[in-house]
N, C-alpha and C positions, 0 to 999 in steps of 0.2 A: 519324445514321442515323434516317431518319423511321420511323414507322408508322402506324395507322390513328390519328388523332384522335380524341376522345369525340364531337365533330362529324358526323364521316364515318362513324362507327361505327353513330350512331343515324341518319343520313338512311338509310343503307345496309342497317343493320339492317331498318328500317321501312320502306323499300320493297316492293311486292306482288310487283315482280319485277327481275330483275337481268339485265344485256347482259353475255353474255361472249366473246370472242375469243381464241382462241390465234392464238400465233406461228405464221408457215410457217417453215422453215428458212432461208430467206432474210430473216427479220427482218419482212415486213410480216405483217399481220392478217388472220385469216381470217374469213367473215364473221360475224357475232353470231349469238348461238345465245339465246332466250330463256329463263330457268328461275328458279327460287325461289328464295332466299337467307335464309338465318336468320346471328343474330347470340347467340352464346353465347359469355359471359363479355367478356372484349376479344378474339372471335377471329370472322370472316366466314365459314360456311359453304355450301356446294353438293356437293350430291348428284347422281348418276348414276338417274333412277327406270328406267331401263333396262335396268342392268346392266353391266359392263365390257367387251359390245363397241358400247355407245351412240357413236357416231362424235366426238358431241364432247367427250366424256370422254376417249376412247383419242387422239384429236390432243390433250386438256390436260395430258396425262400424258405422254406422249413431246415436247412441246414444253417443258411447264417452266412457261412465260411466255407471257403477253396484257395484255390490257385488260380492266376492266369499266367499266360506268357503269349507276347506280342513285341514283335520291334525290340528283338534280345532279350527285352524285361520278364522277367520271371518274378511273381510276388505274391506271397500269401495275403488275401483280401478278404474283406468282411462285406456284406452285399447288404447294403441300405437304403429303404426306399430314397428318391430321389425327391426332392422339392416340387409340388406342383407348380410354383411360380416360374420353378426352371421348364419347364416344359417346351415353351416358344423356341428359346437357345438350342434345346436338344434338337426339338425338329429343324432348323437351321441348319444345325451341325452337321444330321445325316442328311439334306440334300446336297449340301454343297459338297461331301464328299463323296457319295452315291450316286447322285441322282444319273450317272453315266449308264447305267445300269437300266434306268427304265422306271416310268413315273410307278405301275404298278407293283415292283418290287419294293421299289421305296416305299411305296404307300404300306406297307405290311409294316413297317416301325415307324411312321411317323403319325400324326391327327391326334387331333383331342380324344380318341377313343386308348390310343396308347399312354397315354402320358401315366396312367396307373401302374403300366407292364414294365416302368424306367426302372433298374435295378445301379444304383451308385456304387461302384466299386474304390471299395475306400481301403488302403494298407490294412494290416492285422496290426502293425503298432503305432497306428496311429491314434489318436485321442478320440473318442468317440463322442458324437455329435459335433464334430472339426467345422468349420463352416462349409455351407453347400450352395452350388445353384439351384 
């Protein structure tokens, strides 16, 4: 049962930004959605700066499953809520790699008000409930 590599973890990590897709119910992809991704601990994070009726949040969450590709990596993922405990790490995560951008932007995915919108991007063959931040 695979997971993310130290490889993919850091190309993936260290990209500016990430392509994500959910599933339609018929199995193909819908179309990519651009947005931020941080990497805390061994675990891939994304956030919702929108809120939970952001469209492609609410199709990632009632599908389960997609694609992403970032930093070469290309990988079909399963999108599982995210540890409340990790929540500190995450917000961490995105300032120290954002925060170049502007406290207000950042603030759209970071605070206690986010930490519900965390969606873990975890392999499709990996084992599920693998250990998480």
């Amino acid at each position: 049962m695979a997971s993310w590599t130290q490889d993919e973890l850091t190309r993936v990590g260290d990209a500016e930004e990430l392509r994500l897709a959910s599933r339609r119910p018929d199995g193909s992809l819908r179309p990519e959605v651009i947005m931020w991704v941080v990497r805390a601990g061994d675990g891939l994070y994304v956030r919702s700066a929108y809120g939970p009726d952001n469209p492609w949040y609410r199709r990632a969450r009632a599908s389960g499953t997609g694609r992403v590709r970032a930093g070469g990596v290309e990988r079909d993922v399963r999108f599982e809520d995210a540890e409340p405990s990790g929540a500190p790490a995450i917000d961490r995560a995105y300032h120290a790699k954002y925060d170049r951008h502007g406290p207000a932007i950042v603030g759209t995915v970071t605070g206690p008000d986010k930490a519900s919108l965390t969606i873990r991007l975890v392999p499709a063959d990996a084992e599920a409930g693998s250990p998480r931040l």
